[in-house]
KOLVO-638238 format. One record per residue: residue in three letters; x, y, z of N, C-alpha, C in turn; residue number from 0. Coordinates in Angstrom, 3 decimals. Example, Ala and Ser with C-alpha at 12.3 -4.5 7.8 and 13.67 -1.06 7.14 Angstrom:
BEGIN
   resn       n_c1       n_c2       n_c3      ca_c1      ca_c2      ca_c3       c_c1       c_c2       c_c3   resi
    ALA     13.190     -5.690      7.800     12.300     -4.500      7.800     13.200     -3.300      7.800      0
    SER     12.850     -2.250      7.080     13.670     -1.060      7.140     12.900      0.030      7.870      1
END
This chain:
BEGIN
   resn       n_c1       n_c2       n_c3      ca_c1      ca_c2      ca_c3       c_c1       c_c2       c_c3   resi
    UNK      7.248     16.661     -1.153      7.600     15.297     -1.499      9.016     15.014     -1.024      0
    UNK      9.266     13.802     -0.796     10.623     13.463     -0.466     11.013     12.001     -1.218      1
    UNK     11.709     11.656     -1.418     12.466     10.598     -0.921     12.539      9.105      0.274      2
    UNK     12.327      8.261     -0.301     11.817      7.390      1.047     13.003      6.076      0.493      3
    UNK     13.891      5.236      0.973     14.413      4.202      0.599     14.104      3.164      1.272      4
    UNK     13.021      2.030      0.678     12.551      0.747      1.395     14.014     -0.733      1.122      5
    UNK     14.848     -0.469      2.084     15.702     -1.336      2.042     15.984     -2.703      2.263      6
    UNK     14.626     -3.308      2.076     13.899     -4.746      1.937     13.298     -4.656      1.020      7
    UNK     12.965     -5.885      0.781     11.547     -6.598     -0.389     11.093     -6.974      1.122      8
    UNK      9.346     -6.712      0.838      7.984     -7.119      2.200      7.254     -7.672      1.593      9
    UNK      6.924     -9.126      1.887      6.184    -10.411      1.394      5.308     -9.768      2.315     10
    UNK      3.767     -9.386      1.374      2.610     -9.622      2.261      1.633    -10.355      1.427     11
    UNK      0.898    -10.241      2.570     -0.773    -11.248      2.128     -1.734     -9.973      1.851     12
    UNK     -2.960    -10.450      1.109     -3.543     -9.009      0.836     -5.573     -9.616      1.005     13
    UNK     -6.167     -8.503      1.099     -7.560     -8.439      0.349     -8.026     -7.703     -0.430     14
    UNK     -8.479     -8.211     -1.579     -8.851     -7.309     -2.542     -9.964     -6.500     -2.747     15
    UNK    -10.231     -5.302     -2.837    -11.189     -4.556     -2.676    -12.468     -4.353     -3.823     16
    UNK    -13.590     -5.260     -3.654    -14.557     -5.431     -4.539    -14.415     -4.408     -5.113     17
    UNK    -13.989     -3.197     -5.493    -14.563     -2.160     -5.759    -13.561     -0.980     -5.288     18
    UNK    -13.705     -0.003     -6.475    -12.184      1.272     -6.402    -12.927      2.256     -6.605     19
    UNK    -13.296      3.483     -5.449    -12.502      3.356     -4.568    -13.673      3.072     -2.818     20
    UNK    -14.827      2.792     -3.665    -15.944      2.407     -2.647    -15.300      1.347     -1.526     21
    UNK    -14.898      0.352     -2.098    -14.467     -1.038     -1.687    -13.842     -1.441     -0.160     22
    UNK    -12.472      0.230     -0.734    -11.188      0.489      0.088    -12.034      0.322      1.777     23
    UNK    -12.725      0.594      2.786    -12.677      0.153      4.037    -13.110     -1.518      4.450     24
    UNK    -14.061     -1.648      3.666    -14.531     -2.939      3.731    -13.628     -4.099      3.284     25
    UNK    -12.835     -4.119      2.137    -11.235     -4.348      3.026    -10.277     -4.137      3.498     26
    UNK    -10.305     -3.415      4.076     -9.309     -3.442      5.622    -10.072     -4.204      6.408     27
    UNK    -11.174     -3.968      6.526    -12.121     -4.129      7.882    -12.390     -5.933      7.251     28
    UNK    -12.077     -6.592      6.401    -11.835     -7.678      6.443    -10.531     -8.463      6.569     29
    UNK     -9.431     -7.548      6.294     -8.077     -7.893      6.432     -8.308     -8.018      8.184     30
    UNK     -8.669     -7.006      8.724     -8.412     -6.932      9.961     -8.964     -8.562     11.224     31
    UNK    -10.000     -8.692     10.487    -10.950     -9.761     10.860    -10.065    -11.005     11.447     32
    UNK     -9.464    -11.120      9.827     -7.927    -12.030      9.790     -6.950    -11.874     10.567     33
    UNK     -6.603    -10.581     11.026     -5.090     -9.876     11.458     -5.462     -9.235     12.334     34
    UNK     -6.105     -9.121     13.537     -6.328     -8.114     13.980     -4.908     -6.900     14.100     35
    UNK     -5.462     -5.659     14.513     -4.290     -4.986     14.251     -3.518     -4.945     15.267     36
    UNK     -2.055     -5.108     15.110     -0.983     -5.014     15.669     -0.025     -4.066     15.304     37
    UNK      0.679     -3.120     16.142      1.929     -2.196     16.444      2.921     -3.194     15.943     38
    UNK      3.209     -4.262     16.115      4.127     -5.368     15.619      3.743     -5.735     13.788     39
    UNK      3.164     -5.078     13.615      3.194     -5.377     11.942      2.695     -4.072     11.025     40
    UNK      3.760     -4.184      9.732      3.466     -2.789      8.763      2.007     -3.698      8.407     41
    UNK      1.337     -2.336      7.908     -0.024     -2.605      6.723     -0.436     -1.444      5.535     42
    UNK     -0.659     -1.774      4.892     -0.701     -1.353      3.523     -1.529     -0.957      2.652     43
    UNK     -2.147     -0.318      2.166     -3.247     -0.206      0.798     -2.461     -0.266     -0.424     44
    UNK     -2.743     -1.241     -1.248     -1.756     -0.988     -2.435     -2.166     -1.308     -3.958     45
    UNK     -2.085     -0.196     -4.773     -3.454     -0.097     -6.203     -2.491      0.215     -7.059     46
    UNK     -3.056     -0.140     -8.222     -2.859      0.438    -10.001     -3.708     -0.274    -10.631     47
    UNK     -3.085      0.617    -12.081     -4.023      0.093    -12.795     -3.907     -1.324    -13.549     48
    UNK     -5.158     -2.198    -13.278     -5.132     -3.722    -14.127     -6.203     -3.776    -14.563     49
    UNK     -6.360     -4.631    -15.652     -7.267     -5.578    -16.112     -8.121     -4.322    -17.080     50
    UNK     -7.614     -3.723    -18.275     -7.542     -2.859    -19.080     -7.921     -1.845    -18.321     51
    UNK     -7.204     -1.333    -17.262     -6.894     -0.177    -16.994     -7.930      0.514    -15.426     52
    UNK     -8.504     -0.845    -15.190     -9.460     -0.914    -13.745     -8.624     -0.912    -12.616     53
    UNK     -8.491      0.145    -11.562     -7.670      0.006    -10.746     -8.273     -1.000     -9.560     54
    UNK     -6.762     -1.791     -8.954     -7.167     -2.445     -7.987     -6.462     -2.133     -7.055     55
    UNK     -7.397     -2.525     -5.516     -7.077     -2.348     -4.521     -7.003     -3.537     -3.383     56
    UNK     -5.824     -2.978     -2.559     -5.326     -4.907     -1.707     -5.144     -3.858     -0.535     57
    UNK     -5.973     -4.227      0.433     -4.946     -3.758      1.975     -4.283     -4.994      2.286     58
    UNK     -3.340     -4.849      2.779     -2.528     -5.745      2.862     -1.833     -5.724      4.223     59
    UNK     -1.069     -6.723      4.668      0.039     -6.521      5.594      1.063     -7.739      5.385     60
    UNK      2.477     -7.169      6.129      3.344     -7.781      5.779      3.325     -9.589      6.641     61
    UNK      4.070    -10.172      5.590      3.216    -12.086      6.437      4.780    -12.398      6.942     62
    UNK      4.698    -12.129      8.753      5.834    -12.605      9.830      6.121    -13.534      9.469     63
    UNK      5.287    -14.765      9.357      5.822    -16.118      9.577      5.577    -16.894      7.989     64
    UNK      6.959    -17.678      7.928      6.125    -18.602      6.459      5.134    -19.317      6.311     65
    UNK      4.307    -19.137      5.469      3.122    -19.838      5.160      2.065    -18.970      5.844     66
    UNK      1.889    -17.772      5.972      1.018    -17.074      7.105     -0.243    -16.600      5.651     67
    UNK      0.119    -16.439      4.655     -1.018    -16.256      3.695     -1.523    -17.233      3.369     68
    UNK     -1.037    -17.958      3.157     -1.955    -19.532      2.653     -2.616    -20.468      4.039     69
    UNK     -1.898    -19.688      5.038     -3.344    -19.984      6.267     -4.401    -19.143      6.460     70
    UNK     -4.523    -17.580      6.097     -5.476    -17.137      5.645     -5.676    -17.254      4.543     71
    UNK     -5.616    -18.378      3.704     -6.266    -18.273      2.415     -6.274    -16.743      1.116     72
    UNK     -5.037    -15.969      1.577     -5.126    -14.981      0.670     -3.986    -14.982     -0.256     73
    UNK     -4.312    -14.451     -1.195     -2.382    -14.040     -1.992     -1.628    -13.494     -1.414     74
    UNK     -0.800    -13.909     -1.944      0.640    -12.823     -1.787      1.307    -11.901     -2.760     75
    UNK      2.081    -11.280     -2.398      2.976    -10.240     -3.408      4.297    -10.049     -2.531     76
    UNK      5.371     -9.764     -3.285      6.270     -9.117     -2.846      6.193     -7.335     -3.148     77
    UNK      6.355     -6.108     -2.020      7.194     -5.163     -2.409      8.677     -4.470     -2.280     78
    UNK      9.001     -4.233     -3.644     10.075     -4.095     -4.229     10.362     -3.070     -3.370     79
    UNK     11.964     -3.645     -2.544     12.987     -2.337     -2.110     13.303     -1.335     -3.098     80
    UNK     14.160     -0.496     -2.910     14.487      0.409     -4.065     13.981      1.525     -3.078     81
    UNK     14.470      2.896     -4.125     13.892      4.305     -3.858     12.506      4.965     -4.393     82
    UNK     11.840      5.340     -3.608     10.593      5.611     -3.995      9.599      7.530     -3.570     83
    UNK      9.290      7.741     -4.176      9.272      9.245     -4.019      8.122      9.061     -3.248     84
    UNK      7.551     10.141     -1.842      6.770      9.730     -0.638      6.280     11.226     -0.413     85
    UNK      5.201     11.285      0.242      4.634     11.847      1.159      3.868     11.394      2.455     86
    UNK      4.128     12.364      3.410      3.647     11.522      4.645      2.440     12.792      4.997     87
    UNK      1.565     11.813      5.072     -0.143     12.347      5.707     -0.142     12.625      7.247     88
    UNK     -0.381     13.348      7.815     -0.641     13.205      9.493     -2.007     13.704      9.401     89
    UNK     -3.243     12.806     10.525     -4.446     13.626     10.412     -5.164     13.260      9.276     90
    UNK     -5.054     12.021      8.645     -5.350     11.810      7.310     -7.113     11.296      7.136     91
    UNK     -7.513     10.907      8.318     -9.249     10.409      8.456     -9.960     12.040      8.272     92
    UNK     -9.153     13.000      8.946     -9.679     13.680      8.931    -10.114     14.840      7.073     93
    UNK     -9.530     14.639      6.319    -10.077     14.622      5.221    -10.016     13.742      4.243     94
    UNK    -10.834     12.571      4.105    -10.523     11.774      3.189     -9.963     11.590      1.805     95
    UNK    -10.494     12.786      0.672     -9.556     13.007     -0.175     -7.918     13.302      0.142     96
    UNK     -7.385     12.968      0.693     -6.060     13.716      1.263     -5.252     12.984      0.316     97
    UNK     -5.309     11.648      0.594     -4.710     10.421      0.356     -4.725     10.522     -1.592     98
    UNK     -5.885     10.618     -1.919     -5.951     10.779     -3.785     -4.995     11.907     -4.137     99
    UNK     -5.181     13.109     -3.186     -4.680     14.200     -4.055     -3.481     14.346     -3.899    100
    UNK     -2.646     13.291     -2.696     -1.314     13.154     -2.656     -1.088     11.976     -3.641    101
    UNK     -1.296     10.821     -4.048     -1.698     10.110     -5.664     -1.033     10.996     -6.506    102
    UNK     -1.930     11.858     -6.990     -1.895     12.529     -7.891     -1.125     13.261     -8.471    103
    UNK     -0.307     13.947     -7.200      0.805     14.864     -6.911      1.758     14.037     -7.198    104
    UNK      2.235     12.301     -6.628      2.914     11.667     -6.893      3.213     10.888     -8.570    105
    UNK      2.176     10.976     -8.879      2.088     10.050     -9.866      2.304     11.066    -11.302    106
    UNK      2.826     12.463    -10.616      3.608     13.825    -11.835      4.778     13.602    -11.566    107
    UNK      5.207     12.593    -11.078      6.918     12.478    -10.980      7.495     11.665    -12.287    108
    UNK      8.536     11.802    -12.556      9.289     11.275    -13.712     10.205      9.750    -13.520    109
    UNK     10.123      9.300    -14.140     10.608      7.821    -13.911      9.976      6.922    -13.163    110
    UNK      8.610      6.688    -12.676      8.367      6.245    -12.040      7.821      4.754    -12.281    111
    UNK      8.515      3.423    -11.413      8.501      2.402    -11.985      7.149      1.959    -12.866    112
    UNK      7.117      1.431    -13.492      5.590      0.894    -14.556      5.113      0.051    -14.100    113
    UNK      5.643     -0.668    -13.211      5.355     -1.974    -12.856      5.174     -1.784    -11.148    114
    UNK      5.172     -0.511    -10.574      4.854     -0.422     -9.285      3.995      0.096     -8.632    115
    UNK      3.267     -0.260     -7.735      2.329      0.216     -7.154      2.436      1.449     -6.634    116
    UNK      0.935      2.034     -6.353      0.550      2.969     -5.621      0.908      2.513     -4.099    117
    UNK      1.546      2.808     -3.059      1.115      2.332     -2.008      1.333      3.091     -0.178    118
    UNK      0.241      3.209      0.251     -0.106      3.290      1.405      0.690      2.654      2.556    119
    UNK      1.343      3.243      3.430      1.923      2.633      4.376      1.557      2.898      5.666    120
    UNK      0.719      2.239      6.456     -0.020      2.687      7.575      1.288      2.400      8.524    121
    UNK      2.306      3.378      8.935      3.278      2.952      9.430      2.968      2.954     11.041    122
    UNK      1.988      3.104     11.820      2.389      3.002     13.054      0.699      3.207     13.219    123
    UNK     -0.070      3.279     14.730     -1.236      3.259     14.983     -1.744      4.877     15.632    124
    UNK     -1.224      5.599     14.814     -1.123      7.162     14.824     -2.199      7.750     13.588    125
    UNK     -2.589      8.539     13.642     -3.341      8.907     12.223     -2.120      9.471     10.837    126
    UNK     -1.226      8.567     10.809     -0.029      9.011      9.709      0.069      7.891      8.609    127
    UNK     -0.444      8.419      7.671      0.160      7.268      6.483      1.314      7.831      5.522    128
    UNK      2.252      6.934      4.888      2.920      7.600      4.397      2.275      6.914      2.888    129
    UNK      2.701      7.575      1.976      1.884      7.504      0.389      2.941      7.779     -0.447    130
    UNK      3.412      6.207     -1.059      4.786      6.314     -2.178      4.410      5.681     -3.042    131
    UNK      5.452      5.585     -4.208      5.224      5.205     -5.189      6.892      4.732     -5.677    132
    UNK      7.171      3.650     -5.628      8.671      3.038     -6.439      9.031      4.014     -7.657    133
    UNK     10.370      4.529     -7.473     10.694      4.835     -8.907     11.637      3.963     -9.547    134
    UNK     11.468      3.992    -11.185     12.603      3.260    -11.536     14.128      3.233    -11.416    135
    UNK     14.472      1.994    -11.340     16.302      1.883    -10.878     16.833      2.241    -12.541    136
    UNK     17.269      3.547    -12.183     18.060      4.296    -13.271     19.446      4.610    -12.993    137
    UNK     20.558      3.643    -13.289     21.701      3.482    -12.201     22.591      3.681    -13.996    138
END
């Protein structure tokens, strides 16, 4: 595990995934529809738990231009800059649990914000995701 510092807040647009954790390709593969994919933009998977304790899931990507979600008709969210404890996947299609059991590993860390997501950072068009989680600002 390391250390990762996201030194922005990233306004994205999202789709929500009928369904945790069945759901998770069928949106992307509708985000994408919208977005096709671009090297010019981060994208995201990003979950916890809501709605007494049902986790949800948004792939998401970050929205370039203003008003770029409400022309696809989707929500938005901001994510919170700050420091966030990370692992980075390389090779990650190739076992699909990879991604949960780094979750899991993450989510034994201490302080970790209450109010922040799980989230997936498909940082580049490589098989590498990186997998963080915000911790709380304990200053």
């Amino acid at each position: 595990m390391e250390t990762f510092i996201l030194d922005d807040d990233i306004k994205v647009f999202y789709v929500t995934a009928a369904a945790f954790p069945e759901g998770i390709s069928d949106a992307h593969t509708r985000l994408h529809q919208l977005v096709p994919f671009s090297t010019d933009r981060k994208y995201f998977g990003i979950s916890r738990p809501e709605n007494n304790g049902t986790i949800v899931y948004r792939a998401a990507t970050e929205e370039k231009s203003e008003g770029e979600a409400e022309k696809y008709h989707c929500d938005s969210l901001i994510l919170k800059k700050g420091k966030y404890i990370s692992v980075t996947l390389k090779d990650f299609r190739k076992d699909p649990r990879c991604i949960e059991k780094a979750f899991q590993e993450l989510l034994t860390t201490p302080d970790l914000d209450p109010r922040g997501y799980c989230m997936e950072w498909y940082a580049n068009d490589k098989e590498e995701v990186k997998c963080m989680i915000r911790i709380k600002n304990v200053y």
